[in-house]
Structures are given as structure tokens and as C-alpha cells.
N, C-alpha and C positions, 0 to 999 in steps of 0.2 A: 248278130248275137249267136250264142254258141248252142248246141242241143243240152236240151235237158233229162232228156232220158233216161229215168232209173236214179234219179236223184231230186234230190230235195227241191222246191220252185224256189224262188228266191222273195224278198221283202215283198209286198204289197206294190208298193210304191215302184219298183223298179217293175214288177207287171204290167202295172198298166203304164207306165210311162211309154214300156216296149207293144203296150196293145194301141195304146192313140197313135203310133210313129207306123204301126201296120206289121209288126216283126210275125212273121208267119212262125218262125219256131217258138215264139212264145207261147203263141196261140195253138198249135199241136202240142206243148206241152200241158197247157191247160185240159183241153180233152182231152188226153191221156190219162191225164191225172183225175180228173172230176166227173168225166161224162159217165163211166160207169154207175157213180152211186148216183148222181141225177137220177138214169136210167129208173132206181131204187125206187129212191124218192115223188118221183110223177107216176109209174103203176101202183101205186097206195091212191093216188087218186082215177087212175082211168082202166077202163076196163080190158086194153089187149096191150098187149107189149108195141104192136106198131103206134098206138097212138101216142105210148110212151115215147118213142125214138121221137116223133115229131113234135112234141113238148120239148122236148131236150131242144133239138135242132130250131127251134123258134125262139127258145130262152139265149142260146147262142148269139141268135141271129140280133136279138136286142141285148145284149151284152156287148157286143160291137156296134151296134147303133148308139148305143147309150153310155159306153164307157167317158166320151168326153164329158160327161156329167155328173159323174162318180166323184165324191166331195170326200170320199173316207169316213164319213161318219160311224160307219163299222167296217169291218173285216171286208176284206173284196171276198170272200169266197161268201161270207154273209148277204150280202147284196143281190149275187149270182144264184144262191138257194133261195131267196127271197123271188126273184123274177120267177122262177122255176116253177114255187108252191102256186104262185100266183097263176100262170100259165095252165098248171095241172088242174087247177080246182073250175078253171074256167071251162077246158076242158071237158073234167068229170061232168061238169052241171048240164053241158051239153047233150053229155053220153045220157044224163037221166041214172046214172050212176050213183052219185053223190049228191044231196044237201049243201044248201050253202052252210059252208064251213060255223057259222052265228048258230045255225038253224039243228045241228048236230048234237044228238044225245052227248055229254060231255064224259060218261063212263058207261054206259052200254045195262050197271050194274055193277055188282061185286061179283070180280072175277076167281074170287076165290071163297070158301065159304068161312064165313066170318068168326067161325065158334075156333078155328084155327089159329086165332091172334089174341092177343091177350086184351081186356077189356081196357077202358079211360082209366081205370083206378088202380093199375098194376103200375108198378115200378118203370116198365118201359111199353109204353100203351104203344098196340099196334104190331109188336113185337110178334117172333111166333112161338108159341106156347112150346111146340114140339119140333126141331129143325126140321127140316124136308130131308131125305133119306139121300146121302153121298150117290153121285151119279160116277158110273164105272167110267173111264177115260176110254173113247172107241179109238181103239189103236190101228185098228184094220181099216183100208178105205171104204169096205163097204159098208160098214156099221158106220162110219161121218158120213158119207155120203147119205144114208140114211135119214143119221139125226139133221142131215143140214137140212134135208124137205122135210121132217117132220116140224122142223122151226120155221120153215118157209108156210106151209099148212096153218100152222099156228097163230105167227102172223096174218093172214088171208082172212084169216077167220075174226082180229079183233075189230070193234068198233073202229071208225077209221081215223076219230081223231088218238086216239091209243095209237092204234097201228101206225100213225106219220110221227107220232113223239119219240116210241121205241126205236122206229127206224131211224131216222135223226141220229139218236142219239146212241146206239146199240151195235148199230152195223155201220152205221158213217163215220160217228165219232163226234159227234159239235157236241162242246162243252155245252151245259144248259142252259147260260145266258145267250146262246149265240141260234138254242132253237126256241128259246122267250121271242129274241129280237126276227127270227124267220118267220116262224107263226104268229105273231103277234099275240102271245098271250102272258101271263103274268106267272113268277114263279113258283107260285103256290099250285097253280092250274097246270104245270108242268110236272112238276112233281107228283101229284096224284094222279096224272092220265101213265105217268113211266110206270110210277109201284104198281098200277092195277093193270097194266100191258104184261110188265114183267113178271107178275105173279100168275096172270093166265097162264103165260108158255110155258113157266117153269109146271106150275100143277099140269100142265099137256105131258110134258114129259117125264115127270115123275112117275105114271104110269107105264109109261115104256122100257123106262130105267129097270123099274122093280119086274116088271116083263123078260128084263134080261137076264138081270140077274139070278132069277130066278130057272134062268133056262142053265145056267153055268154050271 
């Protein structure tokens, strides 16, 4: 089979057909294509970046152990993220890192303060009373460079079931059913761990913004 480099993967079905048959360029397209945000995904649970590499590398390893057993019931990439969380949080619990995932504060708190949203009895409850203040586009690489570790900071800092939803879902990209079906949790409990991840970072940064702008 042919490289896939720099282009789309193809069907589900035609992966793994080419992963049970042994196609090595499949399987270099697959890391290529996934082991980065793995990489993401398991230091949310473990505490150094090596122990991340060898979550990744052991989720691999049983990805190919296990692919002839792979039924389709979801997404192969769901499946794949699924081994991973699993792997990581074993892991973390290891390191004395992390809590079993059950056992985990479910919001840490309100990440923002609350007089900021409009009450149950407003027209759109929840809402925010006052927009957050437009953030300047960093044009220059050192001003992204900047905001990307101040978003990486940020992240570091949320409760960790927050910090694995946003990431999911924020910097990987999985629709929200597809990190219900990874993490095992329910729609409702997804949605409230994203709004109150993504309202931390963004209040992180609304200080910096008005920091900036201020300097201009």
C-alpha cells in the first residue's frame, strides 16, 4: 500500500484491514498522524513527558495486539484514545499522581466567578452578563509563542478531569460524543467539565490580553 504522508488516512475499515494484513505504511501513517496528540492526552495524566512516550508506546503496542478484535463499534481512532486514557490513568495512579478517575473532584469549583453570568431567571441563564473584553490577534511569533505557554500554564493548572475534556476536545479535536464514548461519561458531565475548563483559561488570559493592550 502506498504512503500516506501529508494526506488524509483513509476509511476506518480499510486501516485496519491494512493493520491485521501487517502493512507497515499504514501503521507509520497512523503515528504520524495520532502519536502527537496521544503524546497530549496521557501528560494530562502522568507526571514527566517520558512516562507519556511510554503510554503512547504501550497503547501502540496493544493496538496491534488487539486490532483483530476491534468490532467497529466506534471510531477506530475512539477505541485507540480509549486504550490510551486507560493506560495513562493506570499510570498516573502509579505515579501517586492522580486519583482514580471515580474518585476525582468533578469541577475543582467555579472557575470563574459567578456574579459574572446571568442568574436561572434571566432570559438566557448562564449567559455572560458582560462579554469578556476582544483579545488583540498576536501577530508576531513571539507574542503566540507566548500565549501558547500561557495556554499550556493554564491548562496544567485545571482540575484534571477539566484539563483531559478541554484537551480532548480543544486541542485534538473529538466531537463530544466521541470524548463521552473515551471517557466514559455522560453528556451533561461533559459539557459542564468543557464550560468551566474553558472559562478558567479564557479568565487566565483576559488578564494578559488587557496587560497588553494596555501596553500599546
Amino acid at each position: 500500500m502506498g504512503s500516506f504522508a501529508g494526506s488524509a488516512l483513509p476509511p476506518d475499515d480499510v486501516i485496519v484491514s491494512a493493520l491485521r494484513a501487517g502493512d507497515e505504511a499504514m501503521f507509520a501513517a497512523l503515528l504520524d498522524t495520532w502519536s502527537r496528540g496521544m503524546l497530549r492526552v496521557a501528560r494530562s495524566y502522568v507526571s514527566t513527558d517520558d512516562s507519556a512516550e511510554e503510554v503512547v508506546q504501550d497503547t501502540w503496542l496493544a493496538v496491534i495486539g488487539g486490532i483483530d478484535g476491534f468490532e467497529g463499534r466506534s471510531s477506530l481512532k475512539t477505541w485507540v484514545y480509549r486504550i490510551l486514557v486507560n493506560a495513562a490513568r493506570k499510570r498516573g495512579a502509579r505515579e501517586s499522581r492522580t486519583l482514580p478517575w471515580s474518585a476525582l473532584d468533578q469541577d475543582g469549583g467555579p472557575s470563574v466567578d459567578p456574579a459574572r453570568f446571568h442568574g436561572p431567571d434571566a432570559a438566557l441563564p448562564g449567559s455572560w452578563k458582560e462579554p469578556p473584553a476582544s483579545w488583540p490577534t498576536p501577530e508576531n511569533q513571539a507574542l503566540a509563542a507566548e500565549v501558547r505557554g500561557l495556554i499550556g500554564k493554564a491548562l496544567a493548572e485545571l482540575p484534571p478531569r477539566q484539563r483531559i475534556v478541554i484537551t480532548l476536545r480543544d486541542v485534538e479535536g473529538c466531537a463530544s460524543e466521541e470524548v463521552c464514548d473515551i471517557l466514559d461519561i455522560s453528556p451533561a458531565n461533559q459539557r459542564v467539565l468543557l464550560h468551566r475548563a474553558r472559562a478558567a483559561v479564557r479568565e487566565r488570559l483576559e488578564g494578559y490580553f488587557r496587560s497588553v493592550m494596555a501596553a500599546e
